[in-house]
C-alpha positions as CSV (number, residue, x, y, z in Angstrom):
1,X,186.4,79.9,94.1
2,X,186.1,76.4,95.2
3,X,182.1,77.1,96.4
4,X,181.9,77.8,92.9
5,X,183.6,74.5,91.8
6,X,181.5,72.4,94.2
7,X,178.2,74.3,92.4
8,X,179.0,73.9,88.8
9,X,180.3,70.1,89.7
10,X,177.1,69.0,91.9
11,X,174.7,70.5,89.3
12,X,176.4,69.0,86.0
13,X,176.0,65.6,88.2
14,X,172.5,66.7,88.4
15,X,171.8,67.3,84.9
16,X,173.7,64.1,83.9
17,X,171.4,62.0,86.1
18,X,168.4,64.1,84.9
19,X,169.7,63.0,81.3
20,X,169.9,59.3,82.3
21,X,166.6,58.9,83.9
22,X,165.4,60.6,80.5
23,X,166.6,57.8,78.5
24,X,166.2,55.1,80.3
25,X,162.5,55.9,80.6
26,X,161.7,55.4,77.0
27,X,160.1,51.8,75.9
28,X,162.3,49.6,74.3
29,X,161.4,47.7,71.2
30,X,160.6,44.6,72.8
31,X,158.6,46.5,75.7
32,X,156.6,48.5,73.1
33,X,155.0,45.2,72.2
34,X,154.2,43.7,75.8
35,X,152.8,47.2,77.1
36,X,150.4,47.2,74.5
37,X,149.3,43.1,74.4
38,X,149.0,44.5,78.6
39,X,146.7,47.2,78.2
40,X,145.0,45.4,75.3
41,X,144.1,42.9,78.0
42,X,143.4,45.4,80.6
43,X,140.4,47.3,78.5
44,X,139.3,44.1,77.8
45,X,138.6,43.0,81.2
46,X,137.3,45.8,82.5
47,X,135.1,45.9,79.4
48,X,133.6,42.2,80.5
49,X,133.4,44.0,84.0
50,X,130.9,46.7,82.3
51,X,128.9,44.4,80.5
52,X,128.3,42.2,83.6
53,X,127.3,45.1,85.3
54,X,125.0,46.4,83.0
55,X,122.9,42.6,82.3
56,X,119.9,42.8,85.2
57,X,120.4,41.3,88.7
58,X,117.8,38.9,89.4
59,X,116.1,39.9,92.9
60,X,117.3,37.9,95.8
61,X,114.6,36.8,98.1
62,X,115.0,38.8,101.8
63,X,115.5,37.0,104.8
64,X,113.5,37.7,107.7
């Protein structure tokens, strides 16, 4: 009887700290806005990166 107590008790404090993880993971209002000015800034850099390595590498001259 009081194994089965102990069960229903540890997995209701389970579910209830499944629960809070589940809510406090969702974006905010104010985070909404930062995450995407982030990743705006993100694609653009690693678009510059592209770019830069697409243009033609002049040939350096080999030492001997």
């Amino acid at each position: 009887m009081l194994n089965e107590q102990y069960v229903r008790a540890a997995q209701r404090d389970r579910e209830r700290e499944i629960r809070k993880r589940i809510r406090d993971r969702r974006p905010q209002p104010s985070q909404l806005h930062q995450r995407s000015v982030r990743r705006a800034i993100g694609r653009s850099i690693v678009q510059i990166g592209f770019r830069i390595a697409a243009e033609p590498q002049p040939r350096l001259a080999r030492s001997r």
